[in-house]
N, C-alpha and C positions, 0 to 999 in steps of 0.2 A: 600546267594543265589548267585550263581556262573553263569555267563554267558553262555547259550548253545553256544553251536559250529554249529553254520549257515549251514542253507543248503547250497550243493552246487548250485551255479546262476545258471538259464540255458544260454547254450553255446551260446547265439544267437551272430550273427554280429552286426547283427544291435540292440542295448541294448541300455533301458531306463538307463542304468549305464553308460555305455559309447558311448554317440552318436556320436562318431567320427568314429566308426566301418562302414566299408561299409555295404550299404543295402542289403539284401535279402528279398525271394518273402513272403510277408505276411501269405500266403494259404498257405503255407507248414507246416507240424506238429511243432511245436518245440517240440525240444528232451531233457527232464528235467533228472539229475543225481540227485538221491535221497537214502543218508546214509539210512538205517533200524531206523526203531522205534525212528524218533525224535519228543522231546516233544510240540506240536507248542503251546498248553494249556500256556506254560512255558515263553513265548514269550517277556514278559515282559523283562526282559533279560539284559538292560543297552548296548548292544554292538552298536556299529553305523555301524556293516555289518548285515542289516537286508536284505536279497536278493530277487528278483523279487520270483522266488520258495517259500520262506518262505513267502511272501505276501500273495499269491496264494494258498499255502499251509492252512493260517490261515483261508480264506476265507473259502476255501470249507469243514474245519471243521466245519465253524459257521452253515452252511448251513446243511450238512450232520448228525453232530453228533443231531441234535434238533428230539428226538423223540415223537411221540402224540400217545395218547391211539389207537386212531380209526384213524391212518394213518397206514395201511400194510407196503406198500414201506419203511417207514423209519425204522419202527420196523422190519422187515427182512434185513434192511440194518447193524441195528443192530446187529442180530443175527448171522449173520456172519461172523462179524468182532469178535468179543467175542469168537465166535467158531473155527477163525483161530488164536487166540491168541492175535488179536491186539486188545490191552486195552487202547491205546491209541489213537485211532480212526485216523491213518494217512495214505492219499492217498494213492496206488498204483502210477506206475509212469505215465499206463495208465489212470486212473481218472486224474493225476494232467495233465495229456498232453490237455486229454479234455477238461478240465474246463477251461485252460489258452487259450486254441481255440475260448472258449465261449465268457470269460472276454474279448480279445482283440477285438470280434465282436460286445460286445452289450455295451459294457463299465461298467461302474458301477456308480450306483445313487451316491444321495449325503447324502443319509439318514446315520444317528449315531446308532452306536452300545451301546443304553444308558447303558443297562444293563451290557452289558461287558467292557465300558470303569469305570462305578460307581465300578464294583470292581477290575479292576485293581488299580484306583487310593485307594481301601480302602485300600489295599495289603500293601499301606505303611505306616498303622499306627502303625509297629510293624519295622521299620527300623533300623538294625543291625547299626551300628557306622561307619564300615568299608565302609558300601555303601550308605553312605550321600553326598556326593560330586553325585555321577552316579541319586540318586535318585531325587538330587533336579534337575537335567538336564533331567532325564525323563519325571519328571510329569511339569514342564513346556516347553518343545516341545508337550509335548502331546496336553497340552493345546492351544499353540499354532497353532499348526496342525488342530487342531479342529474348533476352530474359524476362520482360515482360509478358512476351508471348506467348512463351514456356509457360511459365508460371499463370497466365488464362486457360492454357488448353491441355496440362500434363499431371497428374499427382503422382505421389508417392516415388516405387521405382523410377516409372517412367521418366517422370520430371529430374529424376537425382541423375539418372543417366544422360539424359538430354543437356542437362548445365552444367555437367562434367566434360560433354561436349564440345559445348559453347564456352567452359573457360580453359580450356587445352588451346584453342585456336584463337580465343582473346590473346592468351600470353605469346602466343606466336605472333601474330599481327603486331602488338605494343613491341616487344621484343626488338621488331622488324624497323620502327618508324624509329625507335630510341637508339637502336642499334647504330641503324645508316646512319642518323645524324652527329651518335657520338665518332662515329667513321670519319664520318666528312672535316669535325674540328679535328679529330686526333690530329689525319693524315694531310693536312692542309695546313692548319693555323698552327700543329702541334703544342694543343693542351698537355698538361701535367695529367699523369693515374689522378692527383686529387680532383682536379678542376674537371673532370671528366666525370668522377662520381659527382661531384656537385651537379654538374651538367645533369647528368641521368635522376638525379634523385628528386631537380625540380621540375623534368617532364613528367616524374613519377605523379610529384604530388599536381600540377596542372591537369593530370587524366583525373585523379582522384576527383578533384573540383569541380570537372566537370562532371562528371558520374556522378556526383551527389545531386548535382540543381537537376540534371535531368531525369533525375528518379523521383523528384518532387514534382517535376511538370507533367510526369506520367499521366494523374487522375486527369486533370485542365485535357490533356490528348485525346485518353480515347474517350471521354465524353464528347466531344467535340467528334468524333469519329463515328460513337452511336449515334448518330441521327441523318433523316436522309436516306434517299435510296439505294447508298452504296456501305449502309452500315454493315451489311452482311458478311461484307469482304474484309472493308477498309483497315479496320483493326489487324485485322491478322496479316497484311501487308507490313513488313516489320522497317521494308526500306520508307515506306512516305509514311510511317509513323516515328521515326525517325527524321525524317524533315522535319515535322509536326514539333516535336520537341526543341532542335535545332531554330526554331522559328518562335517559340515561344518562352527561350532561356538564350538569348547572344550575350556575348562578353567582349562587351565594350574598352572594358577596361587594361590593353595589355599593357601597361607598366605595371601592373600588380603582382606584387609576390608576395603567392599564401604562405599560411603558417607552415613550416619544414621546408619550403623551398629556397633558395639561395640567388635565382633569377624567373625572372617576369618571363613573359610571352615575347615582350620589345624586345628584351634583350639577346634573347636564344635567336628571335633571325635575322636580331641586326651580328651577329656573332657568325651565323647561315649563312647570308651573305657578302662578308666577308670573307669565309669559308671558300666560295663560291668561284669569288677572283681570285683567289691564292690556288685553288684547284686546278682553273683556268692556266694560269702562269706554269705551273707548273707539269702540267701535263703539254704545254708547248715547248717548253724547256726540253723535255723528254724527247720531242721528236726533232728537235734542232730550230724549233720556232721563235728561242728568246735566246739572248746570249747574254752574258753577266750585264751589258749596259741596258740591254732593254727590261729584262727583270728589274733592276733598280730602278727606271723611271716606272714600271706599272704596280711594281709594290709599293713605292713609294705614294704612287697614285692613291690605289686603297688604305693606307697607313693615315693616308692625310683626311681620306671620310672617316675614320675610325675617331682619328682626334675630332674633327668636328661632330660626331656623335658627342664625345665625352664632355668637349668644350660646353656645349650647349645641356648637358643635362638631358639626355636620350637614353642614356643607358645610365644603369645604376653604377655605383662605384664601383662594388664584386665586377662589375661585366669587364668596366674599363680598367680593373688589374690584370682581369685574364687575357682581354686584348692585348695590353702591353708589354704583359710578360711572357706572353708565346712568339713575340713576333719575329724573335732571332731564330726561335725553331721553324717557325715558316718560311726562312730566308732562305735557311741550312738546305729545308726539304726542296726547293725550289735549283739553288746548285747545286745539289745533289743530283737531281736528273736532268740535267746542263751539264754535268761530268761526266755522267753516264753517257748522255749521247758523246761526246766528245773520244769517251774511251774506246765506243763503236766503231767512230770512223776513224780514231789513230789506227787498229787494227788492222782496218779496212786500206791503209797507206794512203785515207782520203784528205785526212786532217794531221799534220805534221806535230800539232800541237794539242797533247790530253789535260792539258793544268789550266782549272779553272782560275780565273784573274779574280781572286777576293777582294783585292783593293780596286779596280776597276768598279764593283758593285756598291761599295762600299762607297767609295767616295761621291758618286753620281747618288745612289738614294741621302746619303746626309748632308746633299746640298741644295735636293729638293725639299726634304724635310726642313731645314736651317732657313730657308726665304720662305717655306710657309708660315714659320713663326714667327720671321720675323717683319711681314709684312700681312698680317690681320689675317690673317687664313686664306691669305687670294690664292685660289689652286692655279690659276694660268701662269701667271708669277714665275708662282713655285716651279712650274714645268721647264719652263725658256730657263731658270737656271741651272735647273740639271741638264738640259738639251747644251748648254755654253761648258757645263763642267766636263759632260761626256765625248765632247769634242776634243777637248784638251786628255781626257784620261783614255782614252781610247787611241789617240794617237802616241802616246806613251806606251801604252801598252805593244801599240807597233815595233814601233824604235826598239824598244827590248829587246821583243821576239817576235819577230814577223808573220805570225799566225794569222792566214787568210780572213777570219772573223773581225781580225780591225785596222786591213788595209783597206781595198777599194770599194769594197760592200757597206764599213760604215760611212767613209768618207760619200758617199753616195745618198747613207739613211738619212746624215745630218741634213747634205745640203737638200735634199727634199723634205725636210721636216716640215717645214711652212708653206710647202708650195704644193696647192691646189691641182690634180691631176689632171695632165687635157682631156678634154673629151675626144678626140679623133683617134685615143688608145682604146677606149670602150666599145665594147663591139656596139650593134646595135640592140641586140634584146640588154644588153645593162642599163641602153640609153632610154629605153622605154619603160623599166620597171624605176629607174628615178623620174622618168616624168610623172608616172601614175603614184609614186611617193612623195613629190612635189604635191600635186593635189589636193593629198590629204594633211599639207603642213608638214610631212616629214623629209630629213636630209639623209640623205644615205651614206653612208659610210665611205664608198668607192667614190662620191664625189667629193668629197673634203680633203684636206690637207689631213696628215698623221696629227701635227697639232688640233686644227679648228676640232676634230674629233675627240679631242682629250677636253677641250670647253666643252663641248657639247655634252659629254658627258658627266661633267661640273655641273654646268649650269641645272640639265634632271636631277641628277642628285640635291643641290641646294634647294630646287622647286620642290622635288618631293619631301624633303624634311620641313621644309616650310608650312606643308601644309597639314602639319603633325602627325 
């Protein structure tokens, strides 16, 4: 999930952003600059420039896109937007100029968006690896923001009911993001019950940490929110006072691990994504996409970033025993659905042979792992000698038992291992989306060798750790 690119703010002088701008006359229109077709739906977003525009902007989708049977107005509001293309239901510059006319006049309550804050926070019980650090700083400014809000505009009952609310649908959200990712190590890398509560208890304490700094940067926010022409509203927007926060507490620091925690922010998604490829492997296994030798060269593959994580000092020591010591369970879970399909098609009378070749895997991953170590960590290396080992255990595993999976099919993968695919097999639309990935410095996949693909994939890896 990739950060939209912000509306443009509007130009005012006098800015709930910058109130150090000289004043201007309130009653005058403001004049909003507004890109085409952006997604405010998508809003969610992670970036800390969330602009007064894009506030404005979300607002008067909530408002506008809410169609009801037997309301005209809305339903013709509908129908024109649909019929001028926009599928995305976003202002004109006119509507957003009005509405922010409105907002600045009449302000804005303090009531919650339950329904659209309950599934923004569910959005992340499926969190990518890569944006674990951004998400857990999301959902708690959000929450923070929220409760603040409450607590501006609710007493007594009110407010007891409303944060009873708001923490029923916190713990569902956290629930959701701790949940999926203890998911993903369980059923992937398979962690230990302990290493799993470890896991959980230091995403626990990482939300904590953050929900303390951003309940300190609360006052710093909405002062910064009181002033300016769009103070009326601006606070009680709980999403871009949430940026607000987000932007004015980051944590720089993820190899840190607070007090009760067990791992850092580093380590949970360098742990994520590893996760991610063994998920990968294995859910191609499942539908007949790997067979025990090619599992061994792409576990092997991710096996040998995990040591170069540890070699270098990237993950803590806790991380690099939990790597090390799940990695037989992630092997298992990998031939496990490689036998499974296997059992399908013996059934099926497509595949003569249901037993998966444990020594075939075996042998090809601990010959690439054995030239990684012992030749300085060169991943290419390492490759070409499992690619030399698998040729020889694969063609034994023939000789055995003649299972169509390592007669003519590999003898074919091997000797195309190194060799660059012609182009006059590509159609023409392949030939034109690598020319325009040419371009931009990028090599595509379909044009390289199965090897030059595995460097290529080394070499981002070593650049991206390199650049800490």
């Amino acid at each position: 999930m990739q950060p939209d690119q912000p509306q443009k703010d509007i130009p005012l002088s006098d800015s709930a952003v910058d109130p150090s701008g000289p004043r201007r006359d309130q009653s005058a229109p403001p004049t909003v600059s507004l890109p085409p077709q952006i997604d405010i739906f998508n809003l969610k977003g992670f970036r800390c420039r969330y602009s007064v525009s894009d506030a404005a902007a979300s607002l008067w989708q909530r408002e506008n896109t809410l169609v009801r049977r037997n309301d005209a107005p809305s339903v013709a509001r509908l129908q024109a937007r649909l019929r001028s293309g926009n599928f995305r239901m976003t202002p004109t510059q006119e509507e957003l100029q009005d509405f922010l006319i409105r907002l600045r006049r009449d302000g804005l309550d303090g009531q919650i968006d339950w329904l659209g804050l309950a599934a923004e926070l569910k959005s992340f019980q499926d969190t990518p690896a890569e944006e674990l650090d951004e998400s857990l700083n999301y959902m708690a400014s959000r929450y923070v923001s929220v409760l603040d809000k409450l607590n501006r505009n609710y007493k007594g009952p009110a407010l007891a009911e409303q944060a009873s609310k708001l923490e029923r649908l916190w713990a569902a959200g956290t629930a959701g993001l701790t949940g999926g990712y203890l998911q993903l190590l369980q059923n992937s890398l398979g962690v230990s019950d302990a290493d799993a509560q470890a896991v959980q208890s230091s995403l626990d304490v990482l939300m904590d940490q953050r929900i303390h700094a951003y309940r300190g940067a609360t006052a710093q926010a909405n002062a910064a929110a009181q002033t300016g022409p769009d103070r009326l509203w601006l606070q009680n927007h709980d999403a871009y006072m949430a940026a607000r926060l987000r932007e004015a507490m980051p944590f720089p620091e993820l190899d840190f691990i607070p007090d009760g925690g067990t791992y850092s922010v580093h380590d949970l998604t360098a742990a994520g994504q590893l996760a991610q490829s063994y998920q990968s492997e294995i859910e191609s296994a499942g539908t007949g996409g790997r067979n025990e030798a090619q599992l061994a060269l792409n576990l092997a593959f991710t096996d040998m970033k995990a040591e170069t994580l540890i070699q270098q000092g990237l993950v803590s020591g806790q991380m690099a025993a939990l790597l090390r010591r799940s990695r037989s369970q992630g092997h298992s879970a990998a031939l496990a659905a490689a036998g499974r399909y296997l059992l399908v098609q013996s059934s099926r009378a497509i595949s003569p042979s249901a037993t998966i070749e444990r020594t075939v895997f075996q042998d090809i991953y601990e010959a690439v792992l054995d030239a990684y170590r012992q030749n300085g960590g060169n991943g290419a290396e390492a490759i070409c000698a499992g690619v030399a080992l698998g040729k020889a255990a694969t063609a034994r595993a023939y000789a055995k038992k003649p299972a169509a999976r390592w007669g003519k099919s590999m003898e074919q993968y091997w000797e195309a291992f190194y060799t660059t695919p012609p182009l006059q097999k590509q159609t023409q639309a392949d030939q034109q989306i690598e020319q325009l990935l040419a371009k931009i410095g990028c090599s595509p996949r379909r044009s390289n060798s199965t090897y030059q693909n595995y460097i290529n994939d080394w070499q981002s890896f070593i650049a991206v750790i390199a650049k800490g």
